[in-house]
N, C-alpha and C positions, 0 to 999 in steps of 0.2 A: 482644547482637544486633549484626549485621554493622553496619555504616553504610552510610547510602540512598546513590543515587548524584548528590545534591544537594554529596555528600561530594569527587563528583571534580571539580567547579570548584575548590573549595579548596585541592584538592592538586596541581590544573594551576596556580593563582596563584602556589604556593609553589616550584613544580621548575620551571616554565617561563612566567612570570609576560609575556615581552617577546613570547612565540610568537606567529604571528597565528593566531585561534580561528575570527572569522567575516568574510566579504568582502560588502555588498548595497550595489553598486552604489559610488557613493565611499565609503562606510563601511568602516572595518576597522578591528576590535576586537581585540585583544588578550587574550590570558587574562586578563591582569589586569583590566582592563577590564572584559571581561564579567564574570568575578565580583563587582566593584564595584557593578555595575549589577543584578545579580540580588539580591543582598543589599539595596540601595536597595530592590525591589522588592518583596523577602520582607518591609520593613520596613513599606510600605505595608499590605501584607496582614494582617500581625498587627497594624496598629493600625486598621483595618480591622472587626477584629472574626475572622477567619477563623482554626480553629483546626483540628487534625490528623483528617481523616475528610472536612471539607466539600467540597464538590463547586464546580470554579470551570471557567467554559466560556470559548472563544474560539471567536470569529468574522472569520477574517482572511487575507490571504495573508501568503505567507509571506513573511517576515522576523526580523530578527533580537530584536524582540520576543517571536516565540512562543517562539524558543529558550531567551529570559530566564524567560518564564512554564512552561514547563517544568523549569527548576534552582529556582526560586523555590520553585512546587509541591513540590519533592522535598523541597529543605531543611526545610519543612515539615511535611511529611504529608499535603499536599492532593490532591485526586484532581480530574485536569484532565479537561475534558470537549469533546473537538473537536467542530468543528462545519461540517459541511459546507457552505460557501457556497454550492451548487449547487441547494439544497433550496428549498423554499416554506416560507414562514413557517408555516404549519399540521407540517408536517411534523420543522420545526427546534424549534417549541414542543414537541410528543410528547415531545422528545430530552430538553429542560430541564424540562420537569414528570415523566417518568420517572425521571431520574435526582436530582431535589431538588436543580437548580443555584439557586443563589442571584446568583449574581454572576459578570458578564460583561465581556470585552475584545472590543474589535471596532475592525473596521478602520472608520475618516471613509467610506470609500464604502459601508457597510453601514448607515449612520444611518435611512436608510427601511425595512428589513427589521426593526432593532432597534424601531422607534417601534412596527409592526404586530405585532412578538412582542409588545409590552409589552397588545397589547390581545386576547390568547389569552388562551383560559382556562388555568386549570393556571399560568401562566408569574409569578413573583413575582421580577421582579429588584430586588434592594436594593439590589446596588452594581455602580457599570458605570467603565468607564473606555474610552476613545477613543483611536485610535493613529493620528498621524496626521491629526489637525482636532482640531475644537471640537463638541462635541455636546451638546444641553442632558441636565440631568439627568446627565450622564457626567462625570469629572474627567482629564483629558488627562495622555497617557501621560509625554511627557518635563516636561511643566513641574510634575508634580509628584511623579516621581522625586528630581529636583534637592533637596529639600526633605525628604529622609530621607537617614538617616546610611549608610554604603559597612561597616560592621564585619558580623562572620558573625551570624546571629541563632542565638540561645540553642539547643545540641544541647540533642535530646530523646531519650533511650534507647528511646523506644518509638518511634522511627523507622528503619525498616530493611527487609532487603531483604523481606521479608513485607508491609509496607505497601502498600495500593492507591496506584495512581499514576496512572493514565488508564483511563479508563472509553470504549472504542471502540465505538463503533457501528456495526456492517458495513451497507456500502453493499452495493444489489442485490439484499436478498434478500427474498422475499414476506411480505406482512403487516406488523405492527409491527415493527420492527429489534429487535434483541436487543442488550444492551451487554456486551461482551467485558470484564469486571474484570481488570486487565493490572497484574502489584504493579511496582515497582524493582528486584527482582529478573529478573521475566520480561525485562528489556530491558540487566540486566549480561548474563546468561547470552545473551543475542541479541548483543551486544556481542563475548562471548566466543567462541562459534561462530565469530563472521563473522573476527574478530582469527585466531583457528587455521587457519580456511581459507582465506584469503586475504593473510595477514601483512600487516594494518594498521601503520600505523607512521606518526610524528611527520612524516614528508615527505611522506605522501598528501595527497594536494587532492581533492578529492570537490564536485562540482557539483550541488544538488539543484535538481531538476525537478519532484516530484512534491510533492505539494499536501501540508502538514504536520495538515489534519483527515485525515488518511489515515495507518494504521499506519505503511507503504512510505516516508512523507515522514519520519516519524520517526526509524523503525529502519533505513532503508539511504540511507542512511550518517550521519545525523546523529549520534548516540548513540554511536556505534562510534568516530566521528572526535575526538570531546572526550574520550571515555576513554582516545584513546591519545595526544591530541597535535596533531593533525594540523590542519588547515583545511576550512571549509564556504564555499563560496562559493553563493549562496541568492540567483537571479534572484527577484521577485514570483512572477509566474506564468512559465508555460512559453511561449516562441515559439523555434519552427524555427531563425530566422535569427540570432537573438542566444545561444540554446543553441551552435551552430554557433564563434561567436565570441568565446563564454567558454570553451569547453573548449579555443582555440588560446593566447589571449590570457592565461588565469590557469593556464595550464600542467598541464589536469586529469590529476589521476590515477586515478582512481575513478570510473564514470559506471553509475548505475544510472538502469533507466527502463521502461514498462511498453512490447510492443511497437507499438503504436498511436503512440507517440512515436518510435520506430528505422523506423518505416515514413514518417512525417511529415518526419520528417528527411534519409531516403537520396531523396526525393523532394522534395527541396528542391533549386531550382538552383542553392544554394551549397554543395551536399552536397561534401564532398572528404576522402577521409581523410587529409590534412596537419592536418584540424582535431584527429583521434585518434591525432595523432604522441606524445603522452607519457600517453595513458592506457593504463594497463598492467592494467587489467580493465573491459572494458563488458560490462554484465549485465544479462537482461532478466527480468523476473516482473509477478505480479497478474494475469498473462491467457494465455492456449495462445500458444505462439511458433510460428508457421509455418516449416516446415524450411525453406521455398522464402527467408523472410527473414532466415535464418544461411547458406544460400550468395550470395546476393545483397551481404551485409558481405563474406562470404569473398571474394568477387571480387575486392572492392575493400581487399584486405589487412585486412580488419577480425574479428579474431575475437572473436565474438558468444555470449555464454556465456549456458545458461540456469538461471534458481532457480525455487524455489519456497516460497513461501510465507502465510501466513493471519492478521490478524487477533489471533486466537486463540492465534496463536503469536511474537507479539510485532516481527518476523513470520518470519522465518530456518525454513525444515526443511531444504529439502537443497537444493544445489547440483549440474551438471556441472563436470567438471573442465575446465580449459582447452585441455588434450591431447584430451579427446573430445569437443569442442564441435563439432567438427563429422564427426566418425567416429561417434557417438550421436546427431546431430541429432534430435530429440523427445524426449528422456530427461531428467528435472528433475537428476537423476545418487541422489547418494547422499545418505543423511541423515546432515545435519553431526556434529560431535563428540559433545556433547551431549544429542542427541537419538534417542531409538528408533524402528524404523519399522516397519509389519507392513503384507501386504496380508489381510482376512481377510475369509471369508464370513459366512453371516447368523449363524451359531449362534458367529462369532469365532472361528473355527478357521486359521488359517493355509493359503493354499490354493499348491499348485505352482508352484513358479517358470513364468511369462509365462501364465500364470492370472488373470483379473480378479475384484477383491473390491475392498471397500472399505479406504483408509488409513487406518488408524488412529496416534496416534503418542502417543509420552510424552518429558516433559522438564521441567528446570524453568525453561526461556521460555515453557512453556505455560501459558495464565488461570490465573486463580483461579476466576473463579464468571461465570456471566452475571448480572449486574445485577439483584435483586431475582426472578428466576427458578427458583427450586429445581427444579423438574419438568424445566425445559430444562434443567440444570448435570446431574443428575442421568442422563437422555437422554445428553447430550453426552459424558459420562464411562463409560458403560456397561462392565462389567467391568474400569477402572481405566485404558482407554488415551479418549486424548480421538479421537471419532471425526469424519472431517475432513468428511465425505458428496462426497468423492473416489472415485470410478469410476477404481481405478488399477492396475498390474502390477507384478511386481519378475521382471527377467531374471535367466538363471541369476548375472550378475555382482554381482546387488548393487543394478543400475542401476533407477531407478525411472522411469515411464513416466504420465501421468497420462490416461485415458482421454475421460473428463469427469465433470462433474460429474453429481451422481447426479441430480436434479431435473431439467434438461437432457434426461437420456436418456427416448427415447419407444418404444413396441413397434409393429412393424410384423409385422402376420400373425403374431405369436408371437417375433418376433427382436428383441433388442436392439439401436439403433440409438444410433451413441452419434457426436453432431454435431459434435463437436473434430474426428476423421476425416474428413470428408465436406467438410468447411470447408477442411481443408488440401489436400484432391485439389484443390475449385476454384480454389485459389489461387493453384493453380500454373499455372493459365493466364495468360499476361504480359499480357492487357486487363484484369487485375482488382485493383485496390487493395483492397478489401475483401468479405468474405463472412462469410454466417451462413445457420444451417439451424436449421427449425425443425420441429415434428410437427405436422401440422392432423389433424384426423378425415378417415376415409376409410370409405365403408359398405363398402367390402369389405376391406379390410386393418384397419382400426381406427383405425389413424395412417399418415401415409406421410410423406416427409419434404417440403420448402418452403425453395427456396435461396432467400437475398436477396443479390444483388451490386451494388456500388457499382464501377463502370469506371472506369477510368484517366483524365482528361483527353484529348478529343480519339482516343478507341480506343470500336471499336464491337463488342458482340457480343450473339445474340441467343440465345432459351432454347433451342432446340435445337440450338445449338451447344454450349453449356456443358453440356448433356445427355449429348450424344452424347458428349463428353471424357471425362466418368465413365462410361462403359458396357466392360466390360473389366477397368476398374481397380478397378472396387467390388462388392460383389455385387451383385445383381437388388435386392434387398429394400434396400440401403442409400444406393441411388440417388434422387434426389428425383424428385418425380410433377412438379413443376413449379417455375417459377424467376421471381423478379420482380426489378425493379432498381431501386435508390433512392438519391438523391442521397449519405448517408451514413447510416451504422450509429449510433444511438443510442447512447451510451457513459457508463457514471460517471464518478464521480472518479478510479477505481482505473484508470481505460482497458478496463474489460469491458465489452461487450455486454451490452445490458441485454435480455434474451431477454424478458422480461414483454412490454415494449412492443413489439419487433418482432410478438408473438404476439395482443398486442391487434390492431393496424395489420393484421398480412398471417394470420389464421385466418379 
């Protein structure tokens, strides 16, 4: 069997041992380093009790801890279990008695979340440890690292790229979450993709923004940048202004981000792009890119590339090229190397180029299984390809096009409405930082659509003006009946709209 990829810290120690691996704040580790410290960590775990299959969660931002507890996990055969800081304890319990964690890491500012997990049903923490303070019942993370030996722990043959590695739970979507089984393999092969299309390399600098309980924080760019070499630099959480002045300051080269953070930023009055003088790919995904905010970068010499990807797929599908980023403005572009892509209709049949049908796609960055679900693995796999429930096109180039999501789309008088579209006509009005469409019932049409706009600071504008703007550009039927305006767009961790809630609030 291959070796997991617990296997490429050791082999970074050995080729490039003085490299620097990660940046948080004055911290900068080393390869060597870091492998020292993940090994301490695996040492912990195996005397612990913790053996190949168990499930171990965190709770934290991000830092360079979670990065240890993911090489740690690997060298082992543990299956890590993120955890969204954003949730309610009812909600973050479901995750840990669903998936049988036993043992958890958490950040000193979650000690009140962690006290109220412990008293959920379902929820049996045996072993906890604290990053970052002192917490009762928990054993603290660097004082008792120190205290375990820096050598590799014992290979085990039966660790490799088939092993589960992280068990993801998609944010946003209705009902109980479902858990994504994502092996060490799914996230070489996402590694792999992203290294061929983008030619990663030992000099990239890569700044992560995005939350590490989240695939996105994971797989772009973390994972990709240790495999080849390179550097992570890992603020806490995300802010505007200090984003702004690490990617001048540490010289970024890589900048990935959902668009809700490339709109938060060009509207920031420290916005400038001298800040994106040496990154040599800014890419956005996890949510629709408005074309109006890829010419808006373009203005300002900034080209804005878009991806796409899920979860499910560790998370890498397709990219646009750099060249068409902005001559293809809404197009995800094409799917990566390793990856197949069809758009097909109901009975799976392949449907005409700029035809809409459902994405279906195959590879081996895609799951294993959803988490104790056979019936949904089974669903989700239908006829062999994994199906994405992407509402999407493929033009005659190849180009892929994502329409929405299928669950999203609502019928008006008979026509499919599909609210990515309708969202980016409003958007391109310049009073509008933010927009979303939603379907309410209509006794005469059935559904009709329901803009919600958030304005610009200090810009005013009223629903029949934002009305009148789409009459012309959309059809009759995909025009909204009416329009409300609210401070801000509800959003996950992923930066999507979270359409449930706007549909509680404004039906």
């Amino acid at each position: 069997m291959e070796p997991g990829i617990g296997f490429w810290l050791t082999q970074r120690e050995r080729l490039s041992g003085e490299r620097e691996a990660l940046v948080q704040g004055e911290r900068r580790l080393t390869y060597r380093e870091l492998n020292r410290r993940v090994n301490r960590l695996a040492a912990w775990l195996s005397q612990a009790g913790l053996k190949t299959g168990d499930r171990c969660a965190y709770l934290a931002y991000n830092g360079v801890e979670v990065v240890e507890l993911i090489f740690a996990a690997a060298k082992l055969g543990l299956i890590l279990v993120p955890l969204n800081w954003r949730l309610a304890a009812k909600e973050l319990a479901f995750i840990l008695s669903d998936s049988g964690t036993e043992t958890l890491f958490f950040d000193f500012d979650f000690t009140k979340t962690v006290q109220a997990l412990s008293e959920e049903k379902g929820v049996c923490l045996k072993r906890r440890m604290t990053i970052g303070g002192k917490a009762a019942e928990a054993e603290p993370y660097e004082e008792t690292l120190i205290h375990y030996p820096d050598q590799e722990p014992e290979s085990s043959e039966s660790i490799g790229m088939d092993t589960p590695h992280i068990i993801m739970y998609a944010a946003g979507t209705t009902g109980l979450p479902k858990g994504a089984v994502l092996t060490q393999g799914c996230s070489f092969w996402n590694a792999v993709n992203l290294e061929l299309d983008m030619g990663f390399g030992p000099a990239d600098r890569d700044l992560l923004v995005l939350p590490m309980f989240h695939i996105g924080g994971i797989g772009l760019f973390t994972l990709p940048m240790i495999h080849v070499g390179g550097t992570v630099v890992i603020p806490r959480t995300f802010d505007a202004g200090e984003t702004l002045r690490l990617l001048q300051e540490e010289k970024i080269t890589l900048f990935f981000a959902v668009p809700a953070i490339f709109l938060f930023l060009i509207q920031h009055p420290r916005f400038s792009a001298e800040a994106f003088k040496n990154v040599r790919l800014v890419m956005s995904g996890g949510a629709p890119l408005p074309v109006s905010l890829v010419h808006r970068y373009s203005e300002a010499g900034i080209v804005l590339q878009q991806g796409f990807g899920m979860s499910e797929a560790a998370p890498s599908i397709a990219t646009l090229s750099k060249e068409l980023a902005l001559k293809k403005a809404g197009s995800i572009g094409r799917a990566l190397f390793h990856v197949e892509a069809r758009i097909v209709d109901r009975s799976q049949r392949d449907v005409p180029p700029d035809e809409v049908g459902e994405l279906v796609i195959r590879g081996p960055n895609v799951m294993k299984e959803y988490w104790n679900r056979p019936e949904a693995t089974a669903e989700a796999f239908a006829g062999g390809w994994f199906h994405s429930g992407d509402v999407a096109r493929m033009d005659p180039d190849g180009d892929l096009y994502i329409v929405d999501r299928k669950k999203d789309m609502f019928i008006s008088g008979g026509e499919n409405v599909y609210p990515a579209e309708v969202e980016n006509a409003i958007f391109e009005l310049p009073q509008v930082a933010e927009a979303a469409v939603i379907g309410v019932r209509d006794e005469k049409w059935g559904e009709v659509g329901r803009g919600i706009v958030v304005l610009k600071p200090g810009q005013a504008l009223t629903e029949t003006e934002v009305l009148d703007s789409l009459k012309g550009r959309l059809a009759k039927y995909k025009v909204p009946k009416s329009v409300v305006f609210a401070d801000q767009l509800p959003r996950n961790a992923a930066g999507k709209v979270r359409k449930n809630d706007l549909r509680e609030r404004f039906s």
